[in-house]
C-alpha positions in Angstrom: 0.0 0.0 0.0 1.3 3.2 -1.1 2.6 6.2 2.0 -1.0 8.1 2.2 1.0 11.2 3.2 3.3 11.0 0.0 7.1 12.4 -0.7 7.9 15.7 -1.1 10.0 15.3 -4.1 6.4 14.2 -6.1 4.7 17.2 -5.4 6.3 19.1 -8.0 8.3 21.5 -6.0 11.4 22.8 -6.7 14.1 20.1 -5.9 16.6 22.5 -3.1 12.8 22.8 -1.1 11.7 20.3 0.9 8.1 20.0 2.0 8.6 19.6 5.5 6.0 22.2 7.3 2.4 22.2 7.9 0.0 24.8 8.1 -3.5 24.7 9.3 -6.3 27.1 8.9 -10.1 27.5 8.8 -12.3 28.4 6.0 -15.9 28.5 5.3 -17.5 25.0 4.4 -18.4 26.2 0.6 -14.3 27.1 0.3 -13.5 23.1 1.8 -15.6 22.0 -1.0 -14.1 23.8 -3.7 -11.0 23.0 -2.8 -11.5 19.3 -2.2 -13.1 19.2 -6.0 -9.6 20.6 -7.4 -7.7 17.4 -8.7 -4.7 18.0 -6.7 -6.1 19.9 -3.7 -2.4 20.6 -1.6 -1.1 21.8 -4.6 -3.8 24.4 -5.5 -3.7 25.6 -2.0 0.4 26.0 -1.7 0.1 27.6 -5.5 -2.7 29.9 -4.0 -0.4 31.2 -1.4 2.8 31.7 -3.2 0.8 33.9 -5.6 -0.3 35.5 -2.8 2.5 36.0 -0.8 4.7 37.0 -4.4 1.8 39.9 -5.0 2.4 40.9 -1.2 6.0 41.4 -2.0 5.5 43.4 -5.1 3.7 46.2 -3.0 
């Protein structure tokens, strides 16, 4: 049986950064659905906030 939690280096992230963290955070019950119906779900989410953190920056 495959690791549920998977390995960083198949998520698609730049090889030097390791996926070690988590974060946790609430959101409203319509947001959890969207999200969940995204095919890769983690990776929206971490692409969501890199966007957002990179606009941040730019200001």
């Amino acid at each position: 049986m495959p690791d549920r939690k998977g390995k960083p280096e198949n998520f698609g992230n730049q090889p030097s950064k390791e996926l070690t963290e988590q974060l946790s955070f609430r959101v409203t019950k319509e947001m959890k659905e969207e999200i969940k119906a995204k095919d890769d779900p983690p990776d929206f989410c971490r692409k969501a906030i890199q966007k957002a953190l990179d606009e941040d920056k730019e200001k």
